[in-house]
C-alpha positions as a printed NumPy array, in Angstrom:
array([[ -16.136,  -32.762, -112.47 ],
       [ -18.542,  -32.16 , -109.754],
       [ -17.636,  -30.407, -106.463],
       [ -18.733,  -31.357, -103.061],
       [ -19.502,  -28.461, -100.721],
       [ -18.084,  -28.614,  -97.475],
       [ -19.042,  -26.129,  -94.456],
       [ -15.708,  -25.395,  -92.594],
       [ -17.743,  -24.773,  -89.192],
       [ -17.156,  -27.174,  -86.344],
       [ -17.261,  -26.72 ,  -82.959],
       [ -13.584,  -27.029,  -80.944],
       [ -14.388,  -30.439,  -79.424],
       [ -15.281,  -31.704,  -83.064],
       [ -12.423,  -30.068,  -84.623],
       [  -9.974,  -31.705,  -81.614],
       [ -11.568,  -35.197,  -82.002],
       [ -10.39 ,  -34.638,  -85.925],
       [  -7.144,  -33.91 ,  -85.226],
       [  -6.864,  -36.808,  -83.433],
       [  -7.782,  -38.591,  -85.913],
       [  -4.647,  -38.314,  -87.725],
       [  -6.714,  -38.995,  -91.119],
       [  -5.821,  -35.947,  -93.427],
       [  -8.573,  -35.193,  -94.896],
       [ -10.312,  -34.81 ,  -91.167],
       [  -7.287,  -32.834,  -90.047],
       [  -6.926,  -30.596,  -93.132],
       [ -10.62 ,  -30.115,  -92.387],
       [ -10.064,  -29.578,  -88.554],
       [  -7.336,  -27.107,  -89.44 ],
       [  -9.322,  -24.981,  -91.764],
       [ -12.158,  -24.562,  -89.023],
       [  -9.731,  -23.913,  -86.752],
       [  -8.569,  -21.118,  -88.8  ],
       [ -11.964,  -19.756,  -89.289],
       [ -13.943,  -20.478,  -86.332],
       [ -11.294,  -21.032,  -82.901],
       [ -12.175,  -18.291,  -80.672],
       [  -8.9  ,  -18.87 ,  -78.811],
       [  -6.284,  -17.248,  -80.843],
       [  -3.25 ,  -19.405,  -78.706],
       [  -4.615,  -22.734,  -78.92 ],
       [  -5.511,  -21.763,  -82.494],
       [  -1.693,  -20.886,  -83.535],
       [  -0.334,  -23.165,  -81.346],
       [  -2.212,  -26.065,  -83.279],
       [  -1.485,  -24.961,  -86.878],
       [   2.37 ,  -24.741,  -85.633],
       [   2.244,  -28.453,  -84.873],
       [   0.736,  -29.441,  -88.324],
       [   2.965,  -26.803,  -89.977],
       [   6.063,  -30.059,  -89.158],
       [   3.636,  -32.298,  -90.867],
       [   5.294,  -35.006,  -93.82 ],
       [   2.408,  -34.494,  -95.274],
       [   2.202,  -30.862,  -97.833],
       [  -1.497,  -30.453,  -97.478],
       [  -1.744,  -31.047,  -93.957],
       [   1.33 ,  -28.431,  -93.609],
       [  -0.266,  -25.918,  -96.407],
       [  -3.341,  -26.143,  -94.394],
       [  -1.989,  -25.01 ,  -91.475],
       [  -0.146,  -22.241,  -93.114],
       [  -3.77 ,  -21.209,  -94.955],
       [  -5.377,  -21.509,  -91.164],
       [  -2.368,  -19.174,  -89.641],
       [  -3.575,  -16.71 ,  -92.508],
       [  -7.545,  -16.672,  -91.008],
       [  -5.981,  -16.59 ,  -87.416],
       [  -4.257,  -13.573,  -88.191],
       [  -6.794,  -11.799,  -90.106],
       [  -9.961,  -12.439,  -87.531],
       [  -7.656,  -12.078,  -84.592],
       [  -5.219,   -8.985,  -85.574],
       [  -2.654,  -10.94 ,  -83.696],
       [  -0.142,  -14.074,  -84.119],
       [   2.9  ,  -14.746,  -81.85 ],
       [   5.522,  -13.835,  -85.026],
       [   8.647,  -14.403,  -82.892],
       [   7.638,  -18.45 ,  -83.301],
       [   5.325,  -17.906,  -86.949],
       [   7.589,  -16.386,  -88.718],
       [  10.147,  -18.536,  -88.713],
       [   8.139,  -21.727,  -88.699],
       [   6.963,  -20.4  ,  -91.854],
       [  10.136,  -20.436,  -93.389],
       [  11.233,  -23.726,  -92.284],
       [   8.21 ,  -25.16 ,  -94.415],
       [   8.825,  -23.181,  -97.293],
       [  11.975,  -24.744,  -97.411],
       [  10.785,  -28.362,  -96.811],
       [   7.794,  -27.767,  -99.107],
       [   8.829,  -25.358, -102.182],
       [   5.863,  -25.719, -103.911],
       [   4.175,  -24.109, -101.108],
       [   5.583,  -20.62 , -101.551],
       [   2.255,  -19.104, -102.74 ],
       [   0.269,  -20.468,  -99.606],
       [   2.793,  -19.023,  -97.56 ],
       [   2.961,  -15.225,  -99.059],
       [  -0.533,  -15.545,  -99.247],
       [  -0.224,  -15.722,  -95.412],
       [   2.356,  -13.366,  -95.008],
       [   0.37 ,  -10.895,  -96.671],
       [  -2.802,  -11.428,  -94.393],
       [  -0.135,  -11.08 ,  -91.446],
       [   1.269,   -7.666,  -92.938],
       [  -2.271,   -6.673,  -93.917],
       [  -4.05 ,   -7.42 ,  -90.415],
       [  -1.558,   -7.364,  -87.36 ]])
């Protein structure tokens, strides 16, 4: 098995252009930049909160990983509207209850 390196920096206008896209793999990668990169924490949540509806489980644990980085290079997330989002996908996605304690950990841990 070989592994292909991928860096997760893109600019916003790239990482917009991705999402509209509405390939996965080019929003799972949008989402993860996002996470890492966005300098505006709103737009930033606001996004992954869209993709966290998404029929898709990587797309939606994507945005769950992404609401983890916000949260730990921001110190701040809107958890009135996170917090329960995240539980609404934990219930549509089960197997996803790792991704999303991960996350609520980095919340606890960093705002």
């Amino acid at each position: 098995m070989s592994f292909l390196y991928q860096d997760p920096s893109m600019r916003h206008e790239k990482a917009t252009q991705l999402l509209a896209s509405g390939v996965d793999t080019d929003v799972i990668a949008a989402l993860i930049s996002i996470g890492l990169n966005e300098v505006d924490r709103t737009w930033a949540q606001n996004t992954c909160l869209q993709y966290l509806t998404s029929e898709t489980e990587s797309v939606a644990a994507s945005a769950i990983t992404a609401l983890g980085h916000i949260a730990r290079r921001h110190g701040d997330l809107e958890l009135e509207a996170v917090l329960p989002a995240l539980e609404i996908v934990q219930k549509k996605f089960p197997s996803l209850e790792g991704v999303v304690a991960d996350t609520l950990d980095d919340i606890d841990a960093f705002t």
